[in-house]
N, C-alpha and C positions, 0 to 999 in steps of 0.2 A: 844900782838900778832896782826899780820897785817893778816885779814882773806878777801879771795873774796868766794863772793855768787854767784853762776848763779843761774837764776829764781828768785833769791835775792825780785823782786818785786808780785812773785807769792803767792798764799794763804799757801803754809810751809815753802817757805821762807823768807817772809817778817816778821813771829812769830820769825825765826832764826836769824835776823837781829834783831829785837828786843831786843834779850837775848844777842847778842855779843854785842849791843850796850850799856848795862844797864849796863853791864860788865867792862865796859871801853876801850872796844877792839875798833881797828881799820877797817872798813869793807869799802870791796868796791864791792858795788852791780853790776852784769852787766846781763841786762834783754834787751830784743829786745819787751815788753809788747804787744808781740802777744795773751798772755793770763793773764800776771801780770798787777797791776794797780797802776798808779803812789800814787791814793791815799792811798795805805798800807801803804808806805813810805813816804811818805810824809813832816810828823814830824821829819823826821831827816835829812830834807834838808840842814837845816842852820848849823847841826852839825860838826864841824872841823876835826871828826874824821868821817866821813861819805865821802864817794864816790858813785858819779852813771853809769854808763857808759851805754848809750842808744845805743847796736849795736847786731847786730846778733853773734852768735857762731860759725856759719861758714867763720867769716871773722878772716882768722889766725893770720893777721898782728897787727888788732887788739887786740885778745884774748893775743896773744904774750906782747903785752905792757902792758895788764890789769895785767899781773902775775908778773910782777917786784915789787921786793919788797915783795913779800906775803909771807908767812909761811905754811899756810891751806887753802884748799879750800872744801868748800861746793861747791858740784856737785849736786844741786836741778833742775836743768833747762831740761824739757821733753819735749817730746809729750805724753799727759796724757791720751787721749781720747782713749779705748780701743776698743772700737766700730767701730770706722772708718778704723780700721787695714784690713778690709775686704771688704772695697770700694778703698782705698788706699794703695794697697803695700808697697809702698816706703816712706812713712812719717817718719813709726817705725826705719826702718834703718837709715835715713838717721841724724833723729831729733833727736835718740837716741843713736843709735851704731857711728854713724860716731862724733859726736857731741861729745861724752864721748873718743873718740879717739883722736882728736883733744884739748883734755881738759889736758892730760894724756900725749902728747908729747907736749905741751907748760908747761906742771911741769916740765918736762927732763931738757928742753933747759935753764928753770930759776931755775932749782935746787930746787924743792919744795916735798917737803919729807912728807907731810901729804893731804890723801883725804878723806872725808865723802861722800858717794855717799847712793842717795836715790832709792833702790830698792823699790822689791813691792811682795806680798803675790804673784801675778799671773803666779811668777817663777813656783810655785810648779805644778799649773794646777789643774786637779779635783783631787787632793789628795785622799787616802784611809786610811789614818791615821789622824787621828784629836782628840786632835791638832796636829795639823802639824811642826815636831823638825828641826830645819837648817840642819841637815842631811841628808831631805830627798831630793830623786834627784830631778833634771829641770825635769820637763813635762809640759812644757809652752801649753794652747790652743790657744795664741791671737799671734798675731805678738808683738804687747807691751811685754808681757811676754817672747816672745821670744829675742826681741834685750836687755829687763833690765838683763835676764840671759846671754848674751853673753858681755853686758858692763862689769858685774862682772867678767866673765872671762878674759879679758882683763886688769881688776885693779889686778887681782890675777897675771896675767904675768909682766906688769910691775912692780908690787909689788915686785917680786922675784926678774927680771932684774935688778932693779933700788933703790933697799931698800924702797920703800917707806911705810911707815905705813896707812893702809887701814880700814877706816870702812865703811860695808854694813850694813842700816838699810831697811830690808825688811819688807815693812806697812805695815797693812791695811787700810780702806780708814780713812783718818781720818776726824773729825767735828768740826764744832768749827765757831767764826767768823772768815770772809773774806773766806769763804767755798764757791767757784764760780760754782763747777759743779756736777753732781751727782744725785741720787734718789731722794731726798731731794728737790733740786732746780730742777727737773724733775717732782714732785706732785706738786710743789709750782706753777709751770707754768701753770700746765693741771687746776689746781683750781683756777685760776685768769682768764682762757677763760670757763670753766664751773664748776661751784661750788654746782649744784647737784647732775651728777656724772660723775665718771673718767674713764678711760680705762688704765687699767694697764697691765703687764708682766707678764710673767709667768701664774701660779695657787696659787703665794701667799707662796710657800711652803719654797723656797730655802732660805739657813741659811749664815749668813751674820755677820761675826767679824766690829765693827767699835772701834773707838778711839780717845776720846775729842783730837784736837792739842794741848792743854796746858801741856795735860801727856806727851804724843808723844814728844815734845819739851823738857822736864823736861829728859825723857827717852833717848835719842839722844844724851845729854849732861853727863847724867850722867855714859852712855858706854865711852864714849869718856874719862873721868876724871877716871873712875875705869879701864877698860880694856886697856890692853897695850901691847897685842899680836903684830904682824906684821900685820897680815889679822883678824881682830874682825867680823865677820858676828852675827848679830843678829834680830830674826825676834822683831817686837815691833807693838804687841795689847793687845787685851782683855781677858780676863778669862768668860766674859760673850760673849750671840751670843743670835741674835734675828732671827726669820723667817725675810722676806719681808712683810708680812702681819702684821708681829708686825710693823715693823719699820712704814709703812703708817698708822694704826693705830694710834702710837704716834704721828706721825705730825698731821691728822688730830684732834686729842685731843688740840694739843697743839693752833691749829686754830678758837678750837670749831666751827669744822663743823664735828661732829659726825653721823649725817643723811646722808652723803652724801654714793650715790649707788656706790658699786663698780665693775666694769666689770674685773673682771680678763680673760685675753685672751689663758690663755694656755700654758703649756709648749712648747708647739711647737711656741710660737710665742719669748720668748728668745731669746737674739741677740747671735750671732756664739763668741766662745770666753769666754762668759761667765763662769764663776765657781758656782757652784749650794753649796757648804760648803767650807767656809771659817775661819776656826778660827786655829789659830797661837799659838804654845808654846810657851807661854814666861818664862818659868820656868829656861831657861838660864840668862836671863834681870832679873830676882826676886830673883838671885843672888846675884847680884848685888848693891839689897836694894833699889830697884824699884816696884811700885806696880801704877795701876789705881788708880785715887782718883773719879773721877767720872765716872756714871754708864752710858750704852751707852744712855739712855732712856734721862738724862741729858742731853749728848750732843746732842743728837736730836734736844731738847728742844731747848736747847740754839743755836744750828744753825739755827731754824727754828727764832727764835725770830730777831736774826740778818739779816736773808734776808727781813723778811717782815717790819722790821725797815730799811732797808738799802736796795731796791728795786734795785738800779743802779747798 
């Protein structure tokens, strides 16, 4: 199989470059490393079945030539940043909706019949059912949330239009090495400019699905190899859910700096956007003969260990 990756050199898609390459597959990355890093990929410079293509996604003429030849494409390539959706308007659409449009008429024109697109738990919004089943409707609060729910709709139209066989993996955040942004690397930073004590979000309370990338990648694939609907939607987390108080806890454990004071700032200090409970049914994916191997506390652990070994 001839597979391209967008974001190919990002923290979930260079684990998915990984696994097609181990594989024996064919891959050809194409990342504009606005937020991906050459060194993810690196190691498979020299490989013969390896391609890079260093250029943006809004460059059509380009993206047009990257698809010849292909069979699949993983559609990893975002604007992640959920936060900014609300100083910046136009990122979300443009990075996201117009970018996955763009992705989606360059399969037409080269005949490419299979996409994996990487949604996000944020579709749902403040959910009232938890766990939360792929059933339930969009009630996005971020703009992020908003254009990843309207990319899906759009792989659903061409999907019908154009035969194409479609998978949505709807995340949660996930952990792991090469983990670049997040709460995590958000405590890592405040405790590297002061290490006895922090100023945190919230009040500590709000409850948070995450998920090691080595499951999440394991899980990804193995929808992919069992499911074979036209449109496969599946959310892919945890069975476990920490507060925020837990999760800084466990970093801090795992830094031993257990002493250090914590100023929690309040609910009202929460960025616009946010989701206060997040945790995901995966009781569709455990169908499938999929389960967590590791606990979220783990991957804490082990992303914490990786940034503070890997600072750059």
């Amino acid at each position: 199989m001839r597979y391209l990756v967008t974001g190919g050199a990002g923290f979930i898609g260079s684990h998915v470059v990984d696994k097609l390459l181990k594989d024996s597959h064919m891959v050809r990355v194409y990342d504009n490393f606005s937020t991906g890093r050459k060194i993810f990929i690196q190691d498979h410079f020299k490989k013969k079945n390896f391609e890079l293509i260093d250029a943006d996604l809004s460059n059509k003429k380009i993206l047009m030539a990257s698809m010849e030849d292909i069979d699949f494409v993983f559609h990893l390539a975002a604007h992640a940043d959920v936060r900014s959706g609300i100083n910046n308007r136009f990122i979300d659409h443009e990075e996201n909706l117009e970018i996955t449009h763009n992705i989606l008429e360059a399969m037409c024109k080269n005949k490419i019949k299979q996409i994996a697109f990487s949604s996000t738990s944020s579709v749902y919004g403040d959910a009232t059912i938890h766990p939360t089943p792929e059933d339930y409707p969009f009630h996005p609060t971020s703009l992020y949330g908003a254009t990843k729910a309207a990319c899906e709709s759009y792989i659903h139209a061409y999907s019908s239009y154009y035969d194409f066989q479609s998978y949505i993996f709807r995340f949660v955040s996930f952990l792991g090495p090469r983990y670049t942004h997040g709460i995590i690397f958000d405590v890592l930073k405040k405790l590297q400019q002061n290490s006895k004590s922090i100023k945190l979000l919230s009040d500590g309370s709000p409850k948070k699905s995450s998920l090691s990338v080595f499951d999440g990648i394991e899980a990804m694939f193995k929808i992919i190899e069992k499911s074979k609907d036209q449109i496969n939607i599946y959310n892919i987390g945890h069975t476990e859910i920490l507060t925020v108080s837990e999760i800084v806890n466990t970093i801090l454990q795992t830094v031993n700096l257990n002493r250090v004071k914590k100023i929690w700032l309040g609910k009202e200090s929460n960025w616009k956007g946010d989701n206060e409970f997040v945790l995901l049914s995966i009781n569709k994916l455990k169908r499938l003969g999929w389960k967590p191997k590791k606990s979220i506390k783990e991957a804490i652990t082990e992303t914490v260990l990786y940034l503070t070994t890997n600072p750059k």
